[in-house]
N, C-alpha and C positions, 0 to 999 in steps of 0.2 A: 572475557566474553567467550562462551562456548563457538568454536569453531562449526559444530554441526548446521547446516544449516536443515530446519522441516523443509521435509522432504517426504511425498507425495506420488511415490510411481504413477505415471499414468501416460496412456498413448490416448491419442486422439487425433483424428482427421488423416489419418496416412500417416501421423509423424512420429519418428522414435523418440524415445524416453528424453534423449538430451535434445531434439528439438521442439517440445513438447514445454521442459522445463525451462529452456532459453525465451522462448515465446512467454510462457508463462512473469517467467526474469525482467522481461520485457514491460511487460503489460503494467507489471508493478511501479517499475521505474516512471512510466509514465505515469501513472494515478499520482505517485510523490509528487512530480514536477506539475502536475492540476493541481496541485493541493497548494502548492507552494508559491507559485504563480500566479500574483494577483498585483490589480494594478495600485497604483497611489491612492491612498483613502486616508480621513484624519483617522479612522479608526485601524488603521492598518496593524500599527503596532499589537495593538489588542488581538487581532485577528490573527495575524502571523502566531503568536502565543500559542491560541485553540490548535490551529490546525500542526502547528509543530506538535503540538505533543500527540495529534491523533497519527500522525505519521510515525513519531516515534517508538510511541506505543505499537503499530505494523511492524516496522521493523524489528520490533525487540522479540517481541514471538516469532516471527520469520527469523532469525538468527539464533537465538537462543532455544531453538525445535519446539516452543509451545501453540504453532501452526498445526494442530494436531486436520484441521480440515481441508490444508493444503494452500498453496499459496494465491490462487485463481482465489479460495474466498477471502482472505486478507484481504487482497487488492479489491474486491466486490465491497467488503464491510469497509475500507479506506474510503472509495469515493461515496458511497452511503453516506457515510460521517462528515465528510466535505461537503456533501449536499443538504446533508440537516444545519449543520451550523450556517452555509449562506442562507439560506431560506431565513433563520434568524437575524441574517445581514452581518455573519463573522464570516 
C-alpha cells in the first residue's frame, strides 16, 4: 500500500493546514462508523457486504492518493452512497 495519503492543502474557518486536515480525518472516520453501524436485520449480512465495499473503495482512494478532490468529498460521496443503498433498504 502506498504510504502517501491525498492530500488536499486547505485552510478554512481560522484553522491551520493540520487542523483543518484532522477535522477533515475526523469527519471521515465518522461517515465509516455510519456506514458501518447498523442494527440486527435478517438482511444484514447482505447489507454489511454493499456498504463494506463502499467504504472500502473511500478508503483505497484516500490512501493510495487517488482522492484527487480531497478528502471532505470522499467522505461527502461515502455517506451519499450509504444513503442511496438504505433508501434501497441495504
Amino acid at each position: 500500500m502506498n504510504p502517501i495519503v491525498a492530500h488536499v492543502p486547505r485552510v478554512g474557518g481560522g484553522q491551520s493546514p493540520a487542523e483543518a486536515e484532522r477535522n477533515d480525518l475526523r469527519d471521515l472516520l465518522a461517515a465509516v462508523l455510519e456506514a458501518l453501524d447498523m442494527p440486527f436485520d435478517p438482511m444484514r449480512d447482505l447489507t454489511a457486504m454493499l456498504r463494506i465495499g463502499a467504504v472500502t473503495g473511500t478508503l483505497r482512494d484516500v490512501l493510495n492518493g487517488s482522492a484527487t478532490n480531497g478528502i471532505p468529498w470522499e467522505t461527502d460521496y461515502l455517506r451519499k452512497e450509504i444513503a442511496r443503498l438504505a433508501a434501497r433498504g441495504w
